[in-house]
C-alpha positions as CSV (number, residue, x, y, z in Angstrom):
1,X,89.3,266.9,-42.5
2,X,89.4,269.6,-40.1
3,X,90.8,269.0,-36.5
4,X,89.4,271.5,-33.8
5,X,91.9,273.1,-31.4
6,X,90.3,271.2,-28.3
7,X,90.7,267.6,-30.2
8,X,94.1,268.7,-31.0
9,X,95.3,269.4,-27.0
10,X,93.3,266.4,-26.1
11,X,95.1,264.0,-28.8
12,X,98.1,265.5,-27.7
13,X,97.9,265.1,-24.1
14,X,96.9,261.6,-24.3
15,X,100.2,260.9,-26.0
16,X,102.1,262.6,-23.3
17,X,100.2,261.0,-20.7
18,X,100.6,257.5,-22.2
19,X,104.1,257.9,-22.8
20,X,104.6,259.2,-19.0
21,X,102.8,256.0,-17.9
22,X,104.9,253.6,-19.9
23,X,108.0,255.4,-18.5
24,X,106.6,255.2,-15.4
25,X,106.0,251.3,-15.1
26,X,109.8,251.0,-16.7
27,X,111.4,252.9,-14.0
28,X,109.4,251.1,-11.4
29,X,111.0,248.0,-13.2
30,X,114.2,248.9,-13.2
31,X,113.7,250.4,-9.4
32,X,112.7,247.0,-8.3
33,X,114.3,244.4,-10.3
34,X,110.7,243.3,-11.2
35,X,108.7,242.9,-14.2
36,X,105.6,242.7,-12.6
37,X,104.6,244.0,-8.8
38,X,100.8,242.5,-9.1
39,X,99.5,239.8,-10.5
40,X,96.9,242.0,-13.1
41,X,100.2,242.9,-14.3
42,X,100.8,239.5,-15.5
43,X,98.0,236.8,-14.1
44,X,100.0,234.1,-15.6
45,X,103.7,234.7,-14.6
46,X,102.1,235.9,-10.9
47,X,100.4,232.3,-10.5
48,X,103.9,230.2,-11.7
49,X,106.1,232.3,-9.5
50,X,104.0,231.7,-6.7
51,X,103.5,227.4,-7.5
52,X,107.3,227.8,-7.4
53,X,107.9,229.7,-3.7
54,X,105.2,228.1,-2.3
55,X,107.7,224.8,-3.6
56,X,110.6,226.9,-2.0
57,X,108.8,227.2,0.8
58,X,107.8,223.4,1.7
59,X,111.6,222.8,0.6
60,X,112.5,224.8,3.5
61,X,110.2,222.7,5.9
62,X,111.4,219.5,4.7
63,X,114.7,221.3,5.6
64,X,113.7,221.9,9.2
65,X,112.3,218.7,9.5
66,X,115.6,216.9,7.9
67,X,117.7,218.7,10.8
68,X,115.8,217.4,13.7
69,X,115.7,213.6,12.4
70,X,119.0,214.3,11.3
71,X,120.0,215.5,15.3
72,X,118.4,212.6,16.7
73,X,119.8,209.8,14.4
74,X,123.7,211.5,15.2
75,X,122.5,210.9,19.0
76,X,121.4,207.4,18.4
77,X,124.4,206.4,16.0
78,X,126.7,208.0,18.3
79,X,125.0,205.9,21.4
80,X,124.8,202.7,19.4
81,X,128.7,202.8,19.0
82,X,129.0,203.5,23.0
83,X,126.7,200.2,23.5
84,X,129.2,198.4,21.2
85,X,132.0,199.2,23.2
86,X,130.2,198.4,26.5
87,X,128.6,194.7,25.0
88,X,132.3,193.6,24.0
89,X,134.2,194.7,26.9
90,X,131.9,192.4,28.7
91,X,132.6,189.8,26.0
92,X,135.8,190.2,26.7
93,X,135.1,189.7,30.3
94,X,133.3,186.8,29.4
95,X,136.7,185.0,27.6
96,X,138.1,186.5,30.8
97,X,136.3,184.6,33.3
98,X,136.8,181.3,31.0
99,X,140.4,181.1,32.2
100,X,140.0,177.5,34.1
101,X,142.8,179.2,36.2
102,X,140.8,181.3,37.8
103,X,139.8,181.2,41.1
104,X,136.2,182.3,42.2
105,X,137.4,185.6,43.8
106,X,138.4,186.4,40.5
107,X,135.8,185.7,38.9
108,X,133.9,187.8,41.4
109,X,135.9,190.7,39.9
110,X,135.5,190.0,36.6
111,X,131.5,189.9,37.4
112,X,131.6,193.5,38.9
113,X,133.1,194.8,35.9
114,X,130.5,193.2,33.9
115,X,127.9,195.0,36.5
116,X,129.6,198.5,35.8
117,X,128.7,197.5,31.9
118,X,125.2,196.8,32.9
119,X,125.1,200.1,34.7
120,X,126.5,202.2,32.0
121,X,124.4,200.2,29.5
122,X,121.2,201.5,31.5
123,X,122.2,204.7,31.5
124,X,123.1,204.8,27.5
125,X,119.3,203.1,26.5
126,X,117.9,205.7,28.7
127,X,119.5,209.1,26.7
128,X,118.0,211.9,25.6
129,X,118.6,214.2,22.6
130,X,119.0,218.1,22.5
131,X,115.4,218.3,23.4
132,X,114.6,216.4,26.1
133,X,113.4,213.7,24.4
134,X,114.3,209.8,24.9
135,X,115.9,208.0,22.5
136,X,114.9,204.9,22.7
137,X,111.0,205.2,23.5
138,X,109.3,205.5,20.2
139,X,106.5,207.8,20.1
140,X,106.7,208.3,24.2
141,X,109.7,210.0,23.6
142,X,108.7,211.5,27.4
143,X,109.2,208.4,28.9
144,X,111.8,206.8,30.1
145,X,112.1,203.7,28.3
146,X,113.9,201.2,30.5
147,X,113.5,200.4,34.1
148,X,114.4,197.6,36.5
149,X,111.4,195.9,37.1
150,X,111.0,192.6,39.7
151,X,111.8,190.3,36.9
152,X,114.7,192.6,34.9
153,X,114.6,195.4,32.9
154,X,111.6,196.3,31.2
155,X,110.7,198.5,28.0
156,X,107.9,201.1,29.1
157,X,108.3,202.9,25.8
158,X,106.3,201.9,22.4
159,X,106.4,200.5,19.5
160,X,105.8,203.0,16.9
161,X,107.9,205.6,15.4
162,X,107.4,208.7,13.6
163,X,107.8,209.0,10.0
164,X,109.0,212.5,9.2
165,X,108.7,213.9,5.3
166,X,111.9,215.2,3.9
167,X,110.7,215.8,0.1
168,X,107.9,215.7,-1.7
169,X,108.3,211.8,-2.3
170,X,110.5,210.5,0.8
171,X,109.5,209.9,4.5
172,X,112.3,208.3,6.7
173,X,111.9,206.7,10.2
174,X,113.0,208.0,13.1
175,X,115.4,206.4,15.7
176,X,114.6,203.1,16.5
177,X,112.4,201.4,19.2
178,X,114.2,200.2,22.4
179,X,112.4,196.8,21.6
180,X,113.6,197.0,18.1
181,X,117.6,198.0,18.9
182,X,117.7,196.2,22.3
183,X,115.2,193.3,22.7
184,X,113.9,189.8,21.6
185,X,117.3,188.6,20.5
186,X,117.1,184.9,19.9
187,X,119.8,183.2,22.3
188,X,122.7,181.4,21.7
189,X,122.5,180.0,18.0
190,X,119.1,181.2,17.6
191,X,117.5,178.4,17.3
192,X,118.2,175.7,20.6
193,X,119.6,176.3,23.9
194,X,122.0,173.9,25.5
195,X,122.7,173.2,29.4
196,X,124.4,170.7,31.4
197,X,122.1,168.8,34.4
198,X,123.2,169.6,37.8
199,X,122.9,166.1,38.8
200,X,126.1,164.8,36.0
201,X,129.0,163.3,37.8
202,X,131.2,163.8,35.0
203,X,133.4,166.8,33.9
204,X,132.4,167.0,30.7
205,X,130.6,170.0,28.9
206,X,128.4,171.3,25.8
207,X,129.1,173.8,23.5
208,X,126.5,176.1,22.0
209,X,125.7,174.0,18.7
210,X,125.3,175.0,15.3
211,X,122.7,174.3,12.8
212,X,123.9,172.0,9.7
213,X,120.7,171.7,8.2
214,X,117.8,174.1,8.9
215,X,115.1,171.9,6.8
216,X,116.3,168.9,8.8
217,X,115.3,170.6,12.8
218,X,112.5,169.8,14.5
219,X,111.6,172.3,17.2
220,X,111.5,170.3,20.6
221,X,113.1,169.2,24.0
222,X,115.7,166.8,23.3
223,X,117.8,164.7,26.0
224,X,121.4,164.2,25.3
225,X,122.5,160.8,27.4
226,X,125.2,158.7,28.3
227,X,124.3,155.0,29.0
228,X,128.4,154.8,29.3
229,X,131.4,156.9,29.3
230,X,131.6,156.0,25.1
231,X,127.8,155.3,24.4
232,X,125.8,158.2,24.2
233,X,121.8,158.6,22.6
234,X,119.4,161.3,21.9
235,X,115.7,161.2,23.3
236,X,113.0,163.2,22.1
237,X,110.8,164.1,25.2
238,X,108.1,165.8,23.1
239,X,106.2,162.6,22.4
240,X,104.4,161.1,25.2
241,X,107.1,158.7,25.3
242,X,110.2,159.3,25.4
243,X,111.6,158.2,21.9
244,X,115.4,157.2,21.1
245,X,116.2,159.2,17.5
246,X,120.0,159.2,17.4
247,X,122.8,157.1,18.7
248,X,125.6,156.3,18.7
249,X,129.4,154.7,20.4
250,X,132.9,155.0,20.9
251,X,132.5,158.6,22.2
252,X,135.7,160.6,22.5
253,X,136.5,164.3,24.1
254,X,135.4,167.0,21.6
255,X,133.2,164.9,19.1
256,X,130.6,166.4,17.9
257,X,127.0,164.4,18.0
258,X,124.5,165.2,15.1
259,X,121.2,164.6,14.6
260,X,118.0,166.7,13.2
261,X,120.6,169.1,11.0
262,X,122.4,170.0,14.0
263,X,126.1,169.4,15.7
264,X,126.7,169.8,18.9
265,X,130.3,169.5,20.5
266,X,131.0,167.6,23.5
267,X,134.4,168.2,25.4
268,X,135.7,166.7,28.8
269,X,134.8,162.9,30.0
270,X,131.4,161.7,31.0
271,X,130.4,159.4,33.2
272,X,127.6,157.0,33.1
273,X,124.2,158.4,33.3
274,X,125.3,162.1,32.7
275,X,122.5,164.2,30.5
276,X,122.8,167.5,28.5
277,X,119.3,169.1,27.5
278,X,118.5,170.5,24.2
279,X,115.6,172.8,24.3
280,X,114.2,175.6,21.9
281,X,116.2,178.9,21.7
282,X,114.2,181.9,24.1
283,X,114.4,185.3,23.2
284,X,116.6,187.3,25.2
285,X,117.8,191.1,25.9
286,X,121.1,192.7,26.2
287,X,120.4,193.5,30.1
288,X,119.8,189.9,30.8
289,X,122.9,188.7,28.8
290,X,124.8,190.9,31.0
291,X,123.0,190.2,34.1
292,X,123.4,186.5,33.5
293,X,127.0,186.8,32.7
294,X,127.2,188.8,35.9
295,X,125.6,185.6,37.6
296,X,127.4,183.1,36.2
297,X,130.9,184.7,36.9
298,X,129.3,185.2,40.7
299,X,128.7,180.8,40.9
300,X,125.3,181.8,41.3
301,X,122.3,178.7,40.5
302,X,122.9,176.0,39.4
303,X,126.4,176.2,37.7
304,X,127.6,176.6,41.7
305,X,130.6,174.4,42.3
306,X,130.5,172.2,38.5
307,X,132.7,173.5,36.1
308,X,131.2,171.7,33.2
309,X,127.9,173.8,33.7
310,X,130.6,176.9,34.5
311,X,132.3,176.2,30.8
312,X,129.1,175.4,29.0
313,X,127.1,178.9,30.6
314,X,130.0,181.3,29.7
315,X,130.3,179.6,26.2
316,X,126.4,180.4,26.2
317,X,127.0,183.8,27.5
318,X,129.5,184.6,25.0
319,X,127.6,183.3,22.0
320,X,124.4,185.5,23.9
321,X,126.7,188.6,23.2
322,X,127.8,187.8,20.2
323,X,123.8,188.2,19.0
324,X,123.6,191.1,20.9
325,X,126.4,193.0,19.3
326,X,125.0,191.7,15.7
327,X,121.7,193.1,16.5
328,X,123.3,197.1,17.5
329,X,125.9,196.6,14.3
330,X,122.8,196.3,12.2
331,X,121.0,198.9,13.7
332,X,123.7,201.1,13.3
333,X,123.6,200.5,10.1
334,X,120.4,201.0,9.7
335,X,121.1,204.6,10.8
336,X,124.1,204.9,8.9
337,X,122.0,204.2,5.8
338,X,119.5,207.0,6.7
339,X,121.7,209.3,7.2
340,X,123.0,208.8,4.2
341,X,119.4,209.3,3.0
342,X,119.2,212.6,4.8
343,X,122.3,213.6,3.1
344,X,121.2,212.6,-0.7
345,X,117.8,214.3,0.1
346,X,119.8,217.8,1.0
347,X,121.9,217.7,-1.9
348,X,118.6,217.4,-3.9
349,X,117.1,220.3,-2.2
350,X,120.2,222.6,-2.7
351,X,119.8,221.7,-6.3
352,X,116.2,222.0,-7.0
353,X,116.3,225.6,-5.2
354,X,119.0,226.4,-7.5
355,X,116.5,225.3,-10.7
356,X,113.7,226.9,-8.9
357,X,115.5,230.1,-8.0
358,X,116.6,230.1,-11.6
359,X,112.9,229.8,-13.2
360,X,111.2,232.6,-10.5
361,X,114.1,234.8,-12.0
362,X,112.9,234.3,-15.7
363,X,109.5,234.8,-15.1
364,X,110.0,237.9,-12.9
365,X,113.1,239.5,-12.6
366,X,114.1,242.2,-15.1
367,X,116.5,241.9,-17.9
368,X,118.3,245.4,-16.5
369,X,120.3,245.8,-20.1
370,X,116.6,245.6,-22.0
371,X,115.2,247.7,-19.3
372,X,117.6,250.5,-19.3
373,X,117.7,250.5,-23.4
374,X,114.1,250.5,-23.4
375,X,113.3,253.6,-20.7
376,X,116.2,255.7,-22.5
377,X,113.9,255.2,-25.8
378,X,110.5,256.0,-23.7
379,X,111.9,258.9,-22.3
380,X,113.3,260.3,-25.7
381,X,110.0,259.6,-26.8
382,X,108.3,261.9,-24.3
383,X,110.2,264.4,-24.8
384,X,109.3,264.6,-28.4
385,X,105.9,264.4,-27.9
386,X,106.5,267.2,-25.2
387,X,108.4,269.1,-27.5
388,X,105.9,268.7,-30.6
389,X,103.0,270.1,-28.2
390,X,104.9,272.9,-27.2
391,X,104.9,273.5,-30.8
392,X,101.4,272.6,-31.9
393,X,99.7,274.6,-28.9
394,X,100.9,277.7,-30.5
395,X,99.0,277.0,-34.0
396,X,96.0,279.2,-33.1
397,X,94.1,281.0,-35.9
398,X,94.2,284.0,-33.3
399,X,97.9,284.2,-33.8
400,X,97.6,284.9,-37.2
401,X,95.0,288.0,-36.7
C-alpha cells in the first residue's frame, strides 16, 4: 500500500492535535479541581450534581427559616418563664393576704403588689421579637395583642399561626396564640365554681371542691343549705323545681359533703339558713385572675366586710392561679419540645450536607494523584508523536535525488 506524503502530514498531525486536546482537557482538570466544566462533558454526572446543590441549596433555606422560628421561640420561652415568676409571686401574695391577721390596710398593700404583677404581666404578653413583631398575636404579628378594654383585657390578635418548613419532611409551629398561652382557662377545679351568699349569718366558708368521680357530675346550679347549724341538703335548681338530691346531719367544721362525684369542704360554723352555690366552672384569663385577686384583697363586691366569702374568694383565687401557671408550664413545654425539634432537624442538616458534599465530590471533583499520573503519560505521549513527525517529515523522495 503506498501512503502519499500529504496523507502522511495529515495522519500525523491529527495525532499531535488529538494528543494536544487530551492534554489540554487534563490540565484544565487538574487547574480546576473538576472533571467536567459543562454538562456535554458529562450529561449524566452534570444533572446529579445539580439534583444535589439544588438539595444543598433548599437545606440552606430551611436553615434560614430554622433561625428565625428558632429566634422567636427563645423570645417566647424566655417570656413564658418571666410570666411564671410574675403568676406565683401573686400566688404568693394571694397565701399572703389569707393571713386572718391581717388587717384591711394590709391587705390593700398586698393588692397593689398584685396590680404591679398585672402591670408587668401586660407588658410581657405585649413583647416583641428582634423584628418588631408581637409575640403573642398569631399571624397579626403587627398588632398588639392585648389591650384593656371596658370589660378587661382583650385579645385583638388571631388565632392562626404560621407553619414554617425546616426539612424536606417537617413543618413546626410558630409561637403560640395569646388565646392559646393566656386565655380560656377553666376556673377553679375546672369543672364548678363555689361562692358563699352575702346574705349567710354564719362564719363559715367553702373550699374550691374536687371532683371524686367525673362519670358521676351532672353539670348544673346546685344550692348548698343549712336547715340547722348540723343539718345541711343539696338542691338542684336546674329543674323547674327545686329538687332535694343529697343530705345529710350531724355537720362538723371541715367535713366535706359529697354528692354527684364531687367533695366539697366546709370549714367554720353555720348558722341556720346559711347557703353556698355550686355553679358550672367559667373560663377565665390570667388578667382577670390577677385583677380579681387585686379586688378581692381591696374588700371590693360582695366579699366586703364577711370573712367567710374573704376565705372562700382567695382559696378560689389561689386555685384560679394555680390553672394559670399549669397552662404557661405546658406551653413552655410545648416550646421546649420544639426547640428541641429545631435542634434535631440542624444536626440532620449538618449531616446530610456532609453526605451530600461527599457524593458532588465523587461525581465531580478530580482524583489529583490519577490526574497528574495521567497528564505526565499524555504529555510523554505528545512528545513522541512530535518527535516521530519531526522524523517522518524528512522522508521525502526529493531527499534522496
Amino acid at each position: 500500500m503506498r501512503i502519499s506524503t500529504a496523507g502522511m502530514h495529515r495522519n500525523s498531525i491529527g495525532a499531535i492535535l488529538e494528543s494536544q486536546a487530551r492534554l489540554a482537557k487534563t490540565q484544565n482538570q487538574v487547574a480546576t479541581g473538576k472533571k467536567f466544566q459543562t454538562a456535554s462533558e458529562d450529561p449524566i454526572g452534570a444533572t446529579r450534581v445539580q439534583g444535589l446543590q439544588r438539595k444543598l441549596a433548599d437545606n440552606a433555606q430551611y436553615e434560614r427559616n430554622s433561625n428565625v422560628i428558632q429566634s422567636r421561640l427563645s423570645y417566647e420561652e424566655q417570656t413564658l418563664a418571666d410570666i411564671t415568676s410574675v403568676l406565683q409571686s401573686a400566688r404568693d401574695s394571694a397565701l399572703a393576704g389569707a393571713n386572718a391577721t391581717l388587717g384591711q390596710a394590709e391587705r390593700k398593700m398586698i393588692a397593689n403588689q398584685v396590680r404591679q404583677n398585672l402591670s408587668a404581666l401586660m407588658e410581657m404578653t405585649n413583647r416583641q421579637d428582634a423584628n418588631g413583631e408581637y409575640l403573642f398575636a398569631g399571624t397579626s404579628t403587627a398588632t398588639r395583642p392585648f389591650a384593656l378594654g371596658s370589660t378587661g383585657v382583650v385579645y385583638q390578635g388571631d388565632q392562626t399561626t404560621r407553619q414554617i418548613r425546616i426539612s424536606s419532611t417537617q413543618s413546626l409551629t410558630d409561637v403560640h396564640t395569646g388565646t392559646d398561652a393566656f386565655m380560656g382557662i377553666a376556673e377553679r377545679n375546672g369543672v364548678f365554681r363555689t361562692t358563699v351568699s352575702a346574705a349567710n349569718t354564719g362564719n363559715a366558708t367553702i373550699g374550691v371542691g374536687t371532683i371524686t368521680d367525673r362519670s358521676a357530675w351532672v353539670a348544673g346550679n346546685y344550692t348548698l343549705q343549712f336547715t340547722s347549724p348540723s343539718d345541711w341538703q343539696v338542691v338542684d335548681d336546674s329543674t323547674p323545681t327545686p329538687a332535694v338530691i343529697a343530705s345529710g346531719s350531724g355537720f362538723t367544721s371541715g367535713q366535706s359533703i359529697g354528692f354527684l362525684g364531687v367533695s366539697i369542704a366546709v370549714t367554720g360554723a353555720p348558722a341556720a339558713n346559711d347557703s353556698f352555690s355550686i355553679t358550672p366552672a367559667q373560663d377565665i384569663d390570667v388578667f382577670a385572675m390577677l385583677d380579681e385577686l387585686a379586688r378581692t384583697l381591696e374588700g371590693d363586691g360582695a366579699i366586703a366586710g364577711s370573712e367567710a366569702a374573704f376565705t372562700a374568694q382567695i382559696g378560689a383565687s389561689i386555685a384560679n392561679l394555680d390553672a394559670g401557671l399549669e397552662r404557661v408550664v405546658s406551653v413552655r413545654a410545648e416550646v421546649g419540645t420544639r426547640l428541641q425539634a429545631l435542634d434535631t432537624a440542624a444536626d440532620f442538616r449538618d449531616s446530610e450536607e456532609v453526605d451530600l458534599q461527599a457524593l458532588i465530590s465523587d461525581i465531580r471533583d478530580v482524583d489529583y494523584a490519577s490526574a497528574i499520573s495521567q497528564l505526565n503519560q499524555q504529555y510523554t505521549s505528545l512528545q513522541a508523536a512530535q518527535a516521530a513527525y519531526s522524523k517522518i517529515a524528512q522522508l521525502s523522495l526529493f531527499d534522496y535525488l
